[in-house]
N, C-alpha and C positions, 0 to 999 in steps of 0.2 A: 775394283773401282772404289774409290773414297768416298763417302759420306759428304757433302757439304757442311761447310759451318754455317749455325742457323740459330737465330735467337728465337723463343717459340714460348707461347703459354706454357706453365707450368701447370702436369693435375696433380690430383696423388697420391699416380702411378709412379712420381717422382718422386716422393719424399723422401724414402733414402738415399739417393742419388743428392738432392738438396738438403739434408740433414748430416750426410759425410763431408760437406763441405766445410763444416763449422771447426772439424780438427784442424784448418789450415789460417783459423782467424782466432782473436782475444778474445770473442764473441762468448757469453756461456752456450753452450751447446743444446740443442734441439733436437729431440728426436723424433723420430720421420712420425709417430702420433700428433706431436705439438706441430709439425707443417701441415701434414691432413685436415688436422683441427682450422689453421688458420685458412685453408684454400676451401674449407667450404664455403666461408660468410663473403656472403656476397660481393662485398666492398672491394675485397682481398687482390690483389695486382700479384702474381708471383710468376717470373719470367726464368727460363733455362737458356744460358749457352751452349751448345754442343758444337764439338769440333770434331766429324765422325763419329764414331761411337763416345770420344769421350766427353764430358763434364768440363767448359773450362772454368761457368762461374752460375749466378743465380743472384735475383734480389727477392725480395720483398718487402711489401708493404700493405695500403689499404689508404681508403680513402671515403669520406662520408662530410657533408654538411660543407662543401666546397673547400677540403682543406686535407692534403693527403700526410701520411709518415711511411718512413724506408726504415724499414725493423733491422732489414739486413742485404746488405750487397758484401759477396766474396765472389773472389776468383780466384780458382786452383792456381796455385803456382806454376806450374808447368806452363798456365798462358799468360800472365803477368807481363806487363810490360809489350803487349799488345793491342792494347785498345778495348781490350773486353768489358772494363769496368765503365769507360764512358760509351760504349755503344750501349750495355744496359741500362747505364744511368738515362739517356736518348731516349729509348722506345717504353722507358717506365714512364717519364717527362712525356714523352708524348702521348701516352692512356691516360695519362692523368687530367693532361689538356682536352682532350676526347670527351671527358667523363666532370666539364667545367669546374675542374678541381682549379683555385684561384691560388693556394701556396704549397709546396712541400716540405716538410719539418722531417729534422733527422737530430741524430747526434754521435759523436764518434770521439772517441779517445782523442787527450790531445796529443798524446805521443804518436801518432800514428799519421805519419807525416806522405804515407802517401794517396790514403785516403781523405786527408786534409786536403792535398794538389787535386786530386781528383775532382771534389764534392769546388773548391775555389772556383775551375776550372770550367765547370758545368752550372756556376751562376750563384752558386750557396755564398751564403753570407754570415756569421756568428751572428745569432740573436740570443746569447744566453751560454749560462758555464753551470756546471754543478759538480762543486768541488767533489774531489776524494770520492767518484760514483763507482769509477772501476778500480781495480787492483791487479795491477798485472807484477808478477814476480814478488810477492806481498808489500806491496807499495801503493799509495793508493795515488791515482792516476784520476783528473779532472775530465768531466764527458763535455764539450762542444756543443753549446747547440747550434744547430745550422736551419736555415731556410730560404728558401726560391721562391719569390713570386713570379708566379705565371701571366703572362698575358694571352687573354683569352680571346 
């Protein structure tokens, strides 16, 4: 019998499972230390997809002073293109709601067209650019910034 798919608090007992996941994004990479590190502090929101035993995706973020940020949402490829990145986006949005957080801040490559659809999709709006932040393939690529007011 199959595992359920389940979206669930992250601890971490997860961080390598959530730190393997950065091989599949632009994202500099994190190791399962620097996820531990961030799921101790309080604030810290970090959520795991699992579909059976596997990983499809993870975010994180944190949140303090009525104003959250999403450090990192990926999704394994393998589940792309299924809803995985806005049902996380969803139950992060809704802890954050919970926890009278009033906006969400993010920021995301602008090349990166489909976490642009997503983050549109789910209410973000560009509040800010900062040119030349990433480099992908040594070219330097502008970060987005994005935000969601909440209504509480």
């Amino acid at each position: 019998m199959t595992s359920p798919a389940q979206i669930r608090a992250a601890g971490e007992a997860d961080a390598a499972q959530i730190s393997g996941l950065f091989r599949f994004s632009d994202l500099d990479a994190w190791t399962p230390e620097n996820v531990q590190w961030l799921m101790r502090e309080q604030r810290a929101v970090a959520l795991i997809a699992e579909v059976g035993a596997e990983v499809a995706g993870a975010i994180i973020g944190s949140g303090i002073a009525g104003e959250a940020e999403i450090y990192a949402l990926i999704v394994n490829p393998a589940f792309r293109k299924q809803g995985w990145g806005r049902r996380l986006l969803t139950v992060f949005t809704d802890i954050c709601r919970d926890r009278d957080i009033e906006v969400i801040h993010l920021e995301v490559a602008v090349d990166n067209a489909a976490a642009l659809a997503l983050y549109r999709q789910g209410g973000f709006a560009e509040s800010g650019r900062r040119p030349g932040y990433y480099h992908h393939d040594g070219k330097p690529v502008d970060a987005l910034l994005m935000s969601r007011r909440l209504q509480t």
